[in-house]
C-alpha positions as CSV (number, residue, x, y, z in Angstrom):
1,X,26.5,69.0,17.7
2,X,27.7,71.5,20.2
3,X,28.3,74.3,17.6
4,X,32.1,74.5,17.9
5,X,35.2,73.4,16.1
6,X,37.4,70.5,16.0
7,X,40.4,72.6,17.6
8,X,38.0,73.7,20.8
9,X,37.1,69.6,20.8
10,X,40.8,69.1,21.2
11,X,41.5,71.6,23.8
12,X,38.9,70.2,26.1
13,X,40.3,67.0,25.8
14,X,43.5,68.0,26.8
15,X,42.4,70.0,29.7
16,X,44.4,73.1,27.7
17,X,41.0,75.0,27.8
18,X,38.0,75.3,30.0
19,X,34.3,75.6,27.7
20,X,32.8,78.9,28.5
21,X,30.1,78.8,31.3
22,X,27.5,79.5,28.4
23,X,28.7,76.2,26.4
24,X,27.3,73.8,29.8
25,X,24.6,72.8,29.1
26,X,25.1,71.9,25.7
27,X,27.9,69.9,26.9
28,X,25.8,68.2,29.7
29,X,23.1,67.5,27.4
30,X,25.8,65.8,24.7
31,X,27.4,64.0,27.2
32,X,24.4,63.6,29.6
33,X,25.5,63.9,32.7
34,X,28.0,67.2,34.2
35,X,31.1,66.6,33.7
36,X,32.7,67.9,37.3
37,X,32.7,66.1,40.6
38,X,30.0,65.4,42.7
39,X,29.9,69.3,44.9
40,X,30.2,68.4,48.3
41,X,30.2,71.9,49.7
42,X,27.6,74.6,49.3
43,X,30.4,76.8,47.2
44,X,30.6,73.4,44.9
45,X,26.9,73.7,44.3
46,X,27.0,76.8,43.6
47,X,29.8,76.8,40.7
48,X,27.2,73.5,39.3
49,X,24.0,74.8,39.7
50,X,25.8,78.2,37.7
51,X,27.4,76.3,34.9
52,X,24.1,74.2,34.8
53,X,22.1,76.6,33.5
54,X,24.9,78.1,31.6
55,X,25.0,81.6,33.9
56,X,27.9,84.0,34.5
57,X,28.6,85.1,37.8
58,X,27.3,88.9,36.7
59,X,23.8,86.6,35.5
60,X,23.6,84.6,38.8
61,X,23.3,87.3,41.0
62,X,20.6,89.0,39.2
63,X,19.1,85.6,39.1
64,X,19.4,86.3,43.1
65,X,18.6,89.9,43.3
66,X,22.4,90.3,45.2
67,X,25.4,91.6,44.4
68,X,28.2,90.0,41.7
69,X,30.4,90.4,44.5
70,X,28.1,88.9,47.1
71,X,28.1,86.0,44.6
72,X,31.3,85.4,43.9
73,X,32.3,84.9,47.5
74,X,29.5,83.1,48.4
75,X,31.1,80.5,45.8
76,X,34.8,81.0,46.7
77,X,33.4,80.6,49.8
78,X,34.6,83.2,51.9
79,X,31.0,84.1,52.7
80,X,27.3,82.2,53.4
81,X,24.7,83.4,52.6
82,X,22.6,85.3,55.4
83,X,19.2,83.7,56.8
84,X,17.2,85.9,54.6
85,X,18.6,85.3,51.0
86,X,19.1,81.4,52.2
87,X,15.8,80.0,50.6
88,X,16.3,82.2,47.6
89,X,20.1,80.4,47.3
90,X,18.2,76.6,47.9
91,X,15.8,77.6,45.5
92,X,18.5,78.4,42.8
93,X,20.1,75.2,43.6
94,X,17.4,73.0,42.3
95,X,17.9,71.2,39.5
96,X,15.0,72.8,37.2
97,X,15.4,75.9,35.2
98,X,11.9,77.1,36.2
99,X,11.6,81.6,36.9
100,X,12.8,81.8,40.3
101,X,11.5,84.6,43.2
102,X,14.5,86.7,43.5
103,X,15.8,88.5,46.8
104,X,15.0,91.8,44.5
105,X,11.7,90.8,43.8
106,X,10.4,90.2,47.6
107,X,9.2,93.5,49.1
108,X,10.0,92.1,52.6
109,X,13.3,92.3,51.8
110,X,14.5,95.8,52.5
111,X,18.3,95.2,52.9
112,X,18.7,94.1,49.9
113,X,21.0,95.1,46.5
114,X,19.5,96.2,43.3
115,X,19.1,93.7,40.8
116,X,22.2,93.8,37.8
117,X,20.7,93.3,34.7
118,X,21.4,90.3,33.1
119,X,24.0,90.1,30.0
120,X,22.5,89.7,26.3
């Protein structure tokens, strides 16, 4: 079902081992609905709309055209997100896995940090 062994079943049920962030949303779709608490925060939605889709950190922000760093502390959150990369963070937050516009793509945006390339 989920591609993975009896022993990782085990773990999970025991809380002794978190799925990696690529395993979500084959687990969502097993179990159909996500598994954590409803986010009440925007650095809760963050971490779900990530796992969601089944994204590192590193894959997010490229997602975003910002800065792993940038982020990371946008969902610790130690930062917001500016005005201008706010509608590019709503727009990732959406429930649908359609190509999002990126901060890196939008020429108007000349503050911005290079895109990362995504991991294989």
């Amino acid at each position: 079902m989920l591609g993975v062994d009896p022993k990782t079943y085990m773990w999970w049920e025991r809380d002794e081992r978190e799925p990696y962030v690529h395993q979500y949303p084959a687990i969502i779709a097993f179990l159909g609905y996500e598994s954590w608490a409803n986010p009440t925060c925007l650095a809760e939605q963050l971490v779900a709309a990530r796992r969601r889709r089944g994204l590192s950190i590193r894959q997010a922000a490229a997602t975003l055209g910002v800065d792993e760093g940038t982020f990371g502390r946008w969902e610790t959150g130690a930062w917001r997100p500016q005005q201008r990369s706010q509608g590019y963070v709503d727009a990732f937050l959406l429930q649908g896995k359609e190509p999002l516009i990126s901060l890196a793509s939008d020429p108007t945006n000349s503050n911005r940090t290079a895109p990362l390339t995504p991991e294989a």
